[in-house]
C-alpha positions as CSV (number, residue, x, y, z in Angstrom):
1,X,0.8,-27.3,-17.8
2,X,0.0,-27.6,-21.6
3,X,-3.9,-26.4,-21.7
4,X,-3.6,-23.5,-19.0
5,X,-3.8,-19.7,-19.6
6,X,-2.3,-18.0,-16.4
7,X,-1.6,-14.7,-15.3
8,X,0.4,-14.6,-12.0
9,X,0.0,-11.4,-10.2
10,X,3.1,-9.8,-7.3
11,X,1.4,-7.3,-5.3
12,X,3.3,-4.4,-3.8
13,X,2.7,-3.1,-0.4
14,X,-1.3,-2.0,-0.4
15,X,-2.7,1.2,1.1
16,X,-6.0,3.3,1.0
17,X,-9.4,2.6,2.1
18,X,-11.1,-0.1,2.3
19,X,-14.2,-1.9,4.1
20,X,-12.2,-4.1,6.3
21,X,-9.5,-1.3,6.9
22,X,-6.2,-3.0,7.4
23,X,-3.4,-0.4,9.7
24,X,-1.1,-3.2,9.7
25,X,-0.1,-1.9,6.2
26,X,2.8,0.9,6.5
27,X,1.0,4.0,4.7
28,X,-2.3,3.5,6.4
29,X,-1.0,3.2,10.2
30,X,1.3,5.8,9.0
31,X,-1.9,7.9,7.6
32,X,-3.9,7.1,11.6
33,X,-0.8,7.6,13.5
34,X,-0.8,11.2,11.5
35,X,-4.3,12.0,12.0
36,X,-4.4,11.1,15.6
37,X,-1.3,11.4,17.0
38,X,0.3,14.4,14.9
39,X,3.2,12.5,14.8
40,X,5.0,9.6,12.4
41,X,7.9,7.9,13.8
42,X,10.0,6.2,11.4
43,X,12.5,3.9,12.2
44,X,15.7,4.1,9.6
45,X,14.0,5.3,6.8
46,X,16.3,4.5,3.7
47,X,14.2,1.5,2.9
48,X,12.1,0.9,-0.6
49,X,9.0,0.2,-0.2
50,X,6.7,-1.1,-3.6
51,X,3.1,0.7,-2.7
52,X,0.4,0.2,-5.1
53,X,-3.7,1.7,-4.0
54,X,-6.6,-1.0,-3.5
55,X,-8.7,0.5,-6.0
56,X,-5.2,-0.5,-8.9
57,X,-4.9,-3.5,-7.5
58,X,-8.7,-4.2,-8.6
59,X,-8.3,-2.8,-11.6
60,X,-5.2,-5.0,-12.4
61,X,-7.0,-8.3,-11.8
62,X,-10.1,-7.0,-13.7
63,X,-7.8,-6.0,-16.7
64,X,-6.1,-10.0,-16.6
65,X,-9.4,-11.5,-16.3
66,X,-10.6,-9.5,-19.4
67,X,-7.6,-10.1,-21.3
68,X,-7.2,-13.0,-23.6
69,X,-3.5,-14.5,-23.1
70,X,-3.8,-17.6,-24.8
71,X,-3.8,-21.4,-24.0
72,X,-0.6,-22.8,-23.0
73,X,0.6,-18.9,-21.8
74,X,1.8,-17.7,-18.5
75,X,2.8,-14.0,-18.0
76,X,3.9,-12.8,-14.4
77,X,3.3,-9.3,-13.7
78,X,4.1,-6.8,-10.8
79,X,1.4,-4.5,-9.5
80,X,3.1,-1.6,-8.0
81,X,2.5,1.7,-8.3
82,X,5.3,3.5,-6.5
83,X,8.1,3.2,-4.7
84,X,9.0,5.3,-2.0
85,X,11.4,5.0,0.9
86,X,10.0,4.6,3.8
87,X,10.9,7.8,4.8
88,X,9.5,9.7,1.7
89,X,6.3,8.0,2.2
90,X,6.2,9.7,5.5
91,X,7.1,12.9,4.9
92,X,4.8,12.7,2.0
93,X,1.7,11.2,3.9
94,X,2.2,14.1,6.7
95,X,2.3,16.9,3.8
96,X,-0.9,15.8,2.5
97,X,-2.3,15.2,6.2
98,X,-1.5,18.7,6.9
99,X,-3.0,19.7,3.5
100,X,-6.4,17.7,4.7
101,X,-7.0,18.8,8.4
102,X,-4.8,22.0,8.7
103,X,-2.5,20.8,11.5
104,X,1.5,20.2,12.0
105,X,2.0,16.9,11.8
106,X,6.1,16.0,12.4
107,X,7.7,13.2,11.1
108,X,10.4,11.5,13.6
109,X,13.3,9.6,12.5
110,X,14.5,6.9,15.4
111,X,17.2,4.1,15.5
112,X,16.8,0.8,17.0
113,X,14.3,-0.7,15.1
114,X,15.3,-0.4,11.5
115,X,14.2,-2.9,9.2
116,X,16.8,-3.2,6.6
117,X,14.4,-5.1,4.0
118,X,14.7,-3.5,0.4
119,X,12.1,-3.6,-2.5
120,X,12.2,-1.4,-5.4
121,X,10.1,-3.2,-7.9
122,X,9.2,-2.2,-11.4
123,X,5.9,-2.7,-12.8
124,X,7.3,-1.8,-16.5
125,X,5.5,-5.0,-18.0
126,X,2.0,-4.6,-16.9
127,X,2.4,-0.7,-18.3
128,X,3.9,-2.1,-21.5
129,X,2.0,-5.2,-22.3
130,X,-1.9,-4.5,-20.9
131,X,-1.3,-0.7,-21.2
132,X,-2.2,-0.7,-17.7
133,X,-2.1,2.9,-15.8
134,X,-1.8,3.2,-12.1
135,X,-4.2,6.1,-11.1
136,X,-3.5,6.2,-6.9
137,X,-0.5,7.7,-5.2
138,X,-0.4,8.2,-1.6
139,X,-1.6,11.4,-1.0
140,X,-4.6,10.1,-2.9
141,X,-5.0,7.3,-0.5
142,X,-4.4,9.7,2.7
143,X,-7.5,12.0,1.3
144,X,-9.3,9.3,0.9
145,X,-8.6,7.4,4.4
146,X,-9.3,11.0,6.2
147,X,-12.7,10.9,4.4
148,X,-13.9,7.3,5.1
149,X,-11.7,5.3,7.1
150,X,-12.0,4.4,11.1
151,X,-8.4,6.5,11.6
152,X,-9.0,7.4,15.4
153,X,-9.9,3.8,16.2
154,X,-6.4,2.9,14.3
155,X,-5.3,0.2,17.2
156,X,-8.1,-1.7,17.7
157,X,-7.2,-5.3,17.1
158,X,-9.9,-6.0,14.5
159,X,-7.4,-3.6,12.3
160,X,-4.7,-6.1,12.6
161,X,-4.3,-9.4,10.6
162,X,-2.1,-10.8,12.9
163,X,-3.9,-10.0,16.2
164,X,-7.5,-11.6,14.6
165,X,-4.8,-14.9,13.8
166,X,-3.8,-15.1,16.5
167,X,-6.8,-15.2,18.6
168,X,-8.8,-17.7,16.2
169,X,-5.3,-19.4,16.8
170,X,-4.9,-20.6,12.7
């Protein structure tokens, strides 16, 4: 396409609040199932996972919309602000849990379930072309859940992309 100015943006994994709360996204169930359960069960845990915070993810789209690429240009960026394992996510999400609310939350490693899929992404282009700056890691997105998000009514179907889906059968 000759005449178009496009910037393609690849999401990683999102977490942190937001006002249709979404625990169908690893850090945030992991975040409820913390707060209300004590407890994070992880299932293999050597698996990458990009993460990158709501509030980055806006700022990312603001930041292409702003910028002038030029006509006839395409630029594909990843948004990701970390990557973790899966694993390191939860031990990290239950430190800063702990940190939050003052109680022993334990992280449990289980077999049976693992989900081998790997993503370690880099996001070195969006830093070094738009001088973008991730701001949000996820202890910033646990605090932030604690303080605003519905955590102890985590399984409620509403919560759960696939469950509303399903029942408005699309």
């Amino acid at each position: 396409i000759k005449n178009c100015e496009a910037y393609l943006l690849r999401f990683g994994t999102l977490f942190g609040h937001s006002p249709r709360m979404r625990f169908d996204l690893v850090a945030n169930i992991m975040t409820a199932m913390a707060v209300v359960e004590r407890k994070i069960v992880v299932y293999g845990g050597n698996q990458w996972r990009p993460m990158v915070h709501i509030t980055d993810v806006a700022e990312a789209i603001r930041l292409c919309i702003e910028t002038d690429l030029g006509v006839g240009k395409c630029r594909i960026y990843n948004v990701v602000g970390q990557n973790y394992t899966v694993k390191e996510m939860a031990e990290r999400i239950s430190n800063q849990v702990i940190k939050e609310i003052d109680e022993v939350v334990e992280v449990v490693e289980k077999q049976g379930k693992d989900d081998f899929r790997n993503y370690n992404v880099s996001a070195d282009r969006i830093k070094d072309e738009l001088n973008f700056e991730f701001t949000y890691n996820i202890e910033d997105g646990v605090k932030e859940m604690i303080d605003l998000s519905p955590l102890t009514d985590y399984k409620n179907d509403k919560y759960y992309n696939v469950n509303i889906l399903s029942k408005l059968k699309v």
